[in-house]
C-alpha positions as CSV (number, residue, x, y, z in Angstrom):
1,X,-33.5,-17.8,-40.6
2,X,-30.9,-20.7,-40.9
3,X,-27.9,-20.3,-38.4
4,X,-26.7,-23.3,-39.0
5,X,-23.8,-22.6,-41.2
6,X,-23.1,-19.4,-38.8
7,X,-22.5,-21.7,-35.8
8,X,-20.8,-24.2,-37.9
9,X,-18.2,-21.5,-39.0
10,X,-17.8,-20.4,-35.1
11,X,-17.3,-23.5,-34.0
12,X,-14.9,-24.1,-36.5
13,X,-12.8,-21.0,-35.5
14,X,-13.1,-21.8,-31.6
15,X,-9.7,-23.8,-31.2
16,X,-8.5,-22.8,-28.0
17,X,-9.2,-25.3,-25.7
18,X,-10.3,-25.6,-22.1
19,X,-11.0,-21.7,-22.6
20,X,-13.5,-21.1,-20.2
21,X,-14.4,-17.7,-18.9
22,X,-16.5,-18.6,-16.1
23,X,-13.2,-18.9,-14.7
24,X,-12.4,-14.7,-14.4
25,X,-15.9,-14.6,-12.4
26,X,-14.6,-17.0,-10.3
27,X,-11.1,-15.2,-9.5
28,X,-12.6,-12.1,-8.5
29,X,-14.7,-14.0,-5.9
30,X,-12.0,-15.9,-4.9
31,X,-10.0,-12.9,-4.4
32,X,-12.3,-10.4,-2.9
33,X,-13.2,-13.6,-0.5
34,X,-9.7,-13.8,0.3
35,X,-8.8,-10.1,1.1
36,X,-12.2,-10.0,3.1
37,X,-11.1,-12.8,5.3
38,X,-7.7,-11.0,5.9
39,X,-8.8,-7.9,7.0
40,X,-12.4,-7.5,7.5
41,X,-13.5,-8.0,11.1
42,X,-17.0,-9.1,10.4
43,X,-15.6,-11.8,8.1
44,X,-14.2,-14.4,10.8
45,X,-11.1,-16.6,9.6
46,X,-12.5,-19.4,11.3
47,X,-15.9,-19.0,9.6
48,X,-14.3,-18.8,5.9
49,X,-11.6,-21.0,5.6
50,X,-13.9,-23.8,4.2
51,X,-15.5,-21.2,2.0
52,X,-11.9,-20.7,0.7
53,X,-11.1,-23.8,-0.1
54,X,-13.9,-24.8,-1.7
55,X,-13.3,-21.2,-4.1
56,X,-10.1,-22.9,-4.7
57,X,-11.3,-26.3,-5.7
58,X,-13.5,-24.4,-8.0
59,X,-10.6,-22.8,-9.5
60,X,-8.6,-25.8,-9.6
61,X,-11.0,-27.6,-12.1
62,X,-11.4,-24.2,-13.8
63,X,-7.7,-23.8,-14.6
64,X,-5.9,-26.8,-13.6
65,X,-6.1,-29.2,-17.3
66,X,-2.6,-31.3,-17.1
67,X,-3.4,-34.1,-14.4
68,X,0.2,-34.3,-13.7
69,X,-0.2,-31.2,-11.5
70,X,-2.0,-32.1,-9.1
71,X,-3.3,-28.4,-8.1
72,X,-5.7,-29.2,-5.4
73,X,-2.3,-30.3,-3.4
74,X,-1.0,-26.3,-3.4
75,X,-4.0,-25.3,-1.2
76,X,-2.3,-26.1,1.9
77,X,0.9,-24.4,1.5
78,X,-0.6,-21.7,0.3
79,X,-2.9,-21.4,3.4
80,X,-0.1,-21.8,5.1
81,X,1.8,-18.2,3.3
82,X,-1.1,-16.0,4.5
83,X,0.0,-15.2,7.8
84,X,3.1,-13.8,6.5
85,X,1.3,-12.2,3.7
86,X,-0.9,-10.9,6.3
87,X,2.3,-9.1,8.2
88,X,3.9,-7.8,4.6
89,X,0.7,-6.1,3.9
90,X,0.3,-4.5,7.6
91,X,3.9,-3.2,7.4
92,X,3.1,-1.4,3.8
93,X,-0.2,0.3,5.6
94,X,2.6,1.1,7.9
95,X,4.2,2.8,5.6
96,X,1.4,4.3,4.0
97,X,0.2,5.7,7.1
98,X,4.0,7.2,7.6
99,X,4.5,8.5,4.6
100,X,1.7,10.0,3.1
101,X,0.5,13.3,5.3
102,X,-3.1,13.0,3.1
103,X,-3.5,9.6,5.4
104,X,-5.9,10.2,8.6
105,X,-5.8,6.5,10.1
106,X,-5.1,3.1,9.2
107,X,-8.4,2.1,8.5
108,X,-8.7,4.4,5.8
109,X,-5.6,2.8,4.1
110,X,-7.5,-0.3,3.9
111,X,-10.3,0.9,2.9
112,X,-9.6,4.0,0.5
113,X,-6.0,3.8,-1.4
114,X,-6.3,1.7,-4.2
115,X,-2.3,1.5,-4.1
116,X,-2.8,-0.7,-1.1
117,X,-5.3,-2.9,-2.4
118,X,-3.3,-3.1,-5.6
119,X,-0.1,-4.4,-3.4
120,X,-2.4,-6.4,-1.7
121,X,-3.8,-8.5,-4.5
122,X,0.1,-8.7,-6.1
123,X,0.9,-10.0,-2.5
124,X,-2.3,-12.8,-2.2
125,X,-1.6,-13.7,-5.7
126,X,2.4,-13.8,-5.6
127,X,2.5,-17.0,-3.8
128,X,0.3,-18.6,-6.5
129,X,3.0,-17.5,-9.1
130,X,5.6,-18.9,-7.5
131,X,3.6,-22.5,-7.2
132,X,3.5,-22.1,-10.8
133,X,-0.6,-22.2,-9.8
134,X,-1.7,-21.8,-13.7
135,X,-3.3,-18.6,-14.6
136,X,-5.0,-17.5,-11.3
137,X,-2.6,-15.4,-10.1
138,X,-2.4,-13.3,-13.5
139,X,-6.4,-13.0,-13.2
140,X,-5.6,-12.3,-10.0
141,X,-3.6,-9.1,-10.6
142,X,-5.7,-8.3,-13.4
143,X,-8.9,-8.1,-11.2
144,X,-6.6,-5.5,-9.0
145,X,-5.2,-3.8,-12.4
146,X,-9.2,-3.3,-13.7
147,X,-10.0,-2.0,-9.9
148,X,-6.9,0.3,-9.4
149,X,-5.3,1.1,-12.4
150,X,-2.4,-0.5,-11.3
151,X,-0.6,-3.3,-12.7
152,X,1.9,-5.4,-10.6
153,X,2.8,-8.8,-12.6
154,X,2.5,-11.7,-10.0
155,X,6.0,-12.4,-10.6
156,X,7.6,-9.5,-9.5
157,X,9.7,-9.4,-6.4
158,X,8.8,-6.8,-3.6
159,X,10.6,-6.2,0.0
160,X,8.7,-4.9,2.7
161,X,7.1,-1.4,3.4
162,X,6.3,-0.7,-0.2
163,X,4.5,2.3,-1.2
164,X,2.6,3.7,-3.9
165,X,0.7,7.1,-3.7
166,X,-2.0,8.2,-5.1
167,X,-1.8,4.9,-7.7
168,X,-3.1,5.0,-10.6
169,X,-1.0,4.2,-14.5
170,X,1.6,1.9,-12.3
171,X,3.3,-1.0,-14.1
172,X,5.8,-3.1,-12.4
173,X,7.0,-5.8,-15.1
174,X,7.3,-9.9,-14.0
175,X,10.9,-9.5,-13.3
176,X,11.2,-6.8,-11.3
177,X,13.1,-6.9,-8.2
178,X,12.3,-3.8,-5.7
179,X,13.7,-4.2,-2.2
180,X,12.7,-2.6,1.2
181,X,11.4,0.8,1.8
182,X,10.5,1.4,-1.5
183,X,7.9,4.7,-2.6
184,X,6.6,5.0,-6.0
185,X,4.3,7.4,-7.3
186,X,1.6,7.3,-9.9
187,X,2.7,6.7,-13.5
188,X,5.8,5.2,-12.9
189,X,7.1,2.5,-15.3
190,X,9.3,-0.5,-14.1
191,X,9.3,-2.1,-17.6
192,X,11.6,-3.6,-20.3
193,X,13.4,-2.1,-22.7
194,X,12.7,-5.0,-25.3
195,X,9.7,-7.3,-25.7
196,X,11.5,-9.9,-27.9
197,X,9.4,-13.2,-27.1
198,X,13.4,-14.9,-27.4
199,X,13.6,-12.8,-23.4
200,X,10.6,-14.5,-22.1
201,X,13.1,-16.6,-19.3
202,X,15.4,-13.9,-18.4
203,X,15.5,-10.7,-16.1
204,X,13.9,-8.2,-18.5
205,X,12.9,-5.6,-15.9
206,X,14.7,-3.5,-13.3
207,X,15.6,-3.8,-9.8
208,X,15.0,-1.3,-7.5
209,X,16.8,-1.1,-4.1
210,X,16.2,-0.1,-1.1
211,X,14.8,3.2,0.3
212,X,14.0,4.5,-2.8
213,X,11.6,7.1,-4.1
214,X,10.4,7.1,-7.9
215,X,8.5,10.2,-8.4
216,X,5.4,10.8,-10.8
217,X,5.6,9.2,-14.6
218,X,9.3,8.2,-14.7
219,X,10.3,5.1,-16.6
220,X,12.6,2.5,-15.7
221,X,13.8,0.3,-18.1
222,X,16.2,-3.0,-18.7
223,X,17.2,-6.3,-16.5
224,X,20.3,-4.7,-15.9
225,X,19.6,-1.4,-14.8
226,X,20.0,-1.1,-11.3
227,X,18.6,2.1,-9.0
228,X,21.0,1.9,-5.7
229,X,20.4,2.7,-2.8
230,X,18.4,5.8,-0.9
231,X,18.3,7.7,-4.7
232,X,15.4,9.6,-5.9
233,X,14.8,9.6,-9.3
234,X,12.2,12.5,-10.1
235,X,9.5,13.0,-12.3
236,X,9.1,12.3,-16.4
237,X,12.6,10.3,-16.2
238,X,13.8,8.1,-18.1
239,X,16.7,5.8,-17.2
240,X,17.8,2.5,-19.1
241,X,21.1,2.5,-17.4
242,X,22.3,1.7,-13.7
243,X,21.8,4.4,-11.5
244,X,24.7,4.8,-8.3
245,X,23.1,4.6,-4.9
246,X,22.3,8.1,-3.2
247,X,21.6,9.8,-6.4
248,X,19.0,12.3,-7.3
249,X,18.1,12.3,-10.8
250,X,15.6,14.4,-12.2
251,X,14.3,15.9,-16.0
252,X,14.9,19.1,-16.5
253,X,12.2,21.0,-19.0
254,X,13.1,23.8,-21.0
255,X,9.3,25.9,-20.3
256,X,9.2,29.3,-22.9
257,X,6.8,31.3,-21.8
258,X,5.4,34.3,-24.1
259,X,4.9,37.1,-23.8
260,X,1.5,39.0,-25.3
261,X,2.5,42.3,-26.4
């Protein structure tokens, strides 16, 4: 059989450029390489930085296709984040491990809540973002989202001691702002109330402040919609308006239940 015209007509339909998938392979080693080297004590720092840096090279020629950003140059400074990463990310097990009466020890934080790891990926990959690193840091996130079910945009901006239990259907939009203390629970929507492509530069999603608790499967929605401070918004909400601070909002069903005679 002739395949000729069959390849022809593929390769006259593949028009994105530089499109190379290799590159997703190549982000989840990077990453699970990374988060290895921050916490695991059989994988020594000392041992793995080179490994790490020559991930990131790899990466670099993978994504990096305008030579007027020079990418190799952002590997120092980001080394030079992960210490402080390092401490965000031991203050959310902290947290964790206060919060949640489920937890037994810190170790299985690490190890077992995919909330955690989710955070943990948004918090390796944040830095990246901000570097305007092309593409990693998405990949990164997604590599988390695909683990976790949670999905934290790299460009969202999250305080310290952040929380989310049991995980699971999470989405926390690019332009989210969520300050300190903050607990979410699983199916909770930080999102935005239009997806015009016209927004794509502006504040689209909500911000959240401090001491905070969003209960299961409420949605959050708009740049300007503020929750204030120490308010708990319960379960199945749905806000798109500024909420005052120390506020308790909650859904209240009607449930009819009846009767067999």
């Amino acid at each position: 059989m002739d395949y000729s015209s069959i390849i022809a007509e593929i390769k006259a339909h593949k028009k994105t450029p530089n499109l190379k998938i290799k590159i997703k392979k190549e982000v989840e080693h990077f990453t699970e390489l990374l988060f290895n080297t921050l916490f695991d004590t059989d994988t020594l720092a000392e041992d793995h930085i080179d490994f790490l840096a020559k991930s990131f090279e790899e990466l670099v020629q993978l994504s990096c296709w305008k030579k007027e950003k020079p990418c190799i140059e952002i590997w120092k400074d980001y080394l030079n984040t992960l210490p402080k990463v390092l401490d965000k990310l031991n203050k959310d097990a902290e947290a964790i491990l206060a919060g949640d009466p489920a937890s037994k020890s810190i170790q299985e934080i690490y190890l077992a809540y995919p909330g955690f790891y989710a955070i943990a990926i948004y918090r390796l990959a944040h830095p990246l973002y901000q570097m305007g690193f092309p593409l990693v840091p998405r990949l990164m996130t997604e590599f988390a989202h695909s683990k976790t079910g949670v999905d934290i945009s790299p460009g969202a901006q999250i305080g310290e001691y952040f929380f989310i239990d049991h995980a699971t259907g999470v989405v926390i939009g690019e332009t989210t702002i969520i300050k300190d203390h903050v607990k979410l629970y699983q199916g909770v929507t930080l999102g935005a109330l239009s997806v015009d492509k016209q927004m794509a530069n502006s504040k689209r999603h909500p911000t959240i402040e401090s001491h905070v608790t969003i209960y299961a499967n409420a949605t959050i929605l708009g740049g300007d919609t503020t929750i204030g401070a120490h308010t708990v918004i319960g379960g199945n909400a749905w806000i798109t308006s500024s909420v005052p601070a120390n506020s308790m909002v909650y859904h209240k069903p009607e449930i009819q239940i009846k009767r067999n005679a």
